[in-house]
C-alpha positions in Angstrom: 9.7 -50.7 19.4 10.8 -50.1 15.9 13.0 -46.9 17.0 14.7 -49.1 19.8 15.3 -51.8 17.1 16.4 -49.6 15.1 18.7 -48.1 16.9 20.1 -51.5 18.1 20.7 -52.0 14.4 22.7 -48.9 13.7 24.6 -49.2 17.0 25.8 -53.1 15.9 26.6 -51.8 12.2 28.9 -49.4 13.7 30.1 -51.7 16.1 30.9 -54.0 13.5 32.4 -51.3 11.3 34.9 -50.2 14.4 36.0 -53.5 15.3 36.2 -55.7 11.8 40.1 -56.0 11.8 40.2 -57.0 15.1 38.9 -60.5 14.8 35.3 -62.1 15.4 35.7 -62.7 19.7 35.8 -58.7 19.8 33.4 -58.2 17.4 30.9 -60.6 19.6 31.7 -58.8 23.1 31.1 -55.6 21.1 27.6 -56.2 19.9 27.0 -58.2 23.5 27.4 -55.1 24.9 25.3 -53.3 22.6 22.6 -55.6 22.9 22.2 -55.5 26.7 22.0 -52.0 26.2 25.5 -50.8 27.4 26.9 -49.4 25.1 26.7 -45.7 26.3 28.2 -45.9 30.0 30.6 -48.4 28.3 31.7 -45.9 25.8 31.6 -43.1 28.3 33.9 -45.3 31.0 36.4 -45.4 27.8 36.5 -42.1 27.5 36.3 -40.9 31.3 39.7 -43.6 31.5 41.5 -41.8 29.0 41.5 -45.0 26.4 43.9 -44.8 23.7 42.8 -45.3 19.8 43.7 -48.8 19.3 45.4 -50.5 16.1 43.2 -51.7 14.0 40.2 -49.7 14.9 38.6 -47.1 12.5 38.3 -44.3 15.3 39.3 -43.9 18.6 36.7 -43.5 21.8 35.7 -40.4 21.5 34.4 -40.4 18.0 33.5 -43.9 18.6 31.2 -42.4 21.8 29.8 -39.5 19.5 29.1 -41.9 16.7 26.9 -44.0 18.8 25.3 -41.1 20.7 24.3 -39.8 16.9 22.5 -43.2 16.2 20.5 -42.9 19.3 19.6 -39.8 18.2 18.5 -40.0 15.4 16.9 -43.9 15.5 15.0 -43.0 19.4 14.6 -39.3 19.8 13.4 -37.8 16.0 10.8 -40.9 15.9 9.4 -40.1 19.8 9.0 -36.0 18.7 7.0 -36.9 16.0 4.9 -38.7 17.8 4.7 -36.0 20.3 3.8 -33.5 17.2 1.1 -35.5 16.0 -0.5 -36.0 19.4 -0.3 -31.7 19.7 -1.8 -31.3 15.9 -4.4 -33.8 16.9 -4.9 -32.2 20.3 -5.4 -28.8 18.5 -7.5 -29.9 15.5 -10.1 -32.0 18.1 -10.9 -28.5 19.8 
């Protein structure tokens, strides 16, 4: 639970971050859409549809995609194979 928040948290800083110039109605549909977890397919749709880098934003799709693919990375995927390392060490150690 604390990766997913986590996660969440990075993904709404950035959102924030990208969208701070372009007034507080786009910055609420941003994180809306982060926090109902659609944030990657709406990202990639962006991307697939050739979206321009708008004025105003710090980066365009692409790097906004990557960016956002990074923080689930590292906040839900480096937390789960630890867990999975542990569980092997302890598996090995117990016989």
């Amino acid at each position: 639970l604390a990766s997913l928040a986590a996660s969440i948290g990075i993904q709404l800083i950035l959102v924030v971050g990208q969208n701070r110039k372009k007034g507080l109605l786009r910055i609420l549909k941003e994180c809306l859409i982060v926090l109902i977890g659609a944030k990657a397919p709406t990202d990639a749709y962006r991307v697939a549809m050739g979206a321009e880098h708008e004025k105003d934003t710090m980066v365009g799709p692409m790097m906004e995609m990557t960016f956002n693919k990074c923080a689930e990375l590292f906040a839900e995927s480096i937390p789960g194979i630890i867990i999975q390392l542990s569980a092997i060490v302890s598996t090995i150690n117990s016989g």
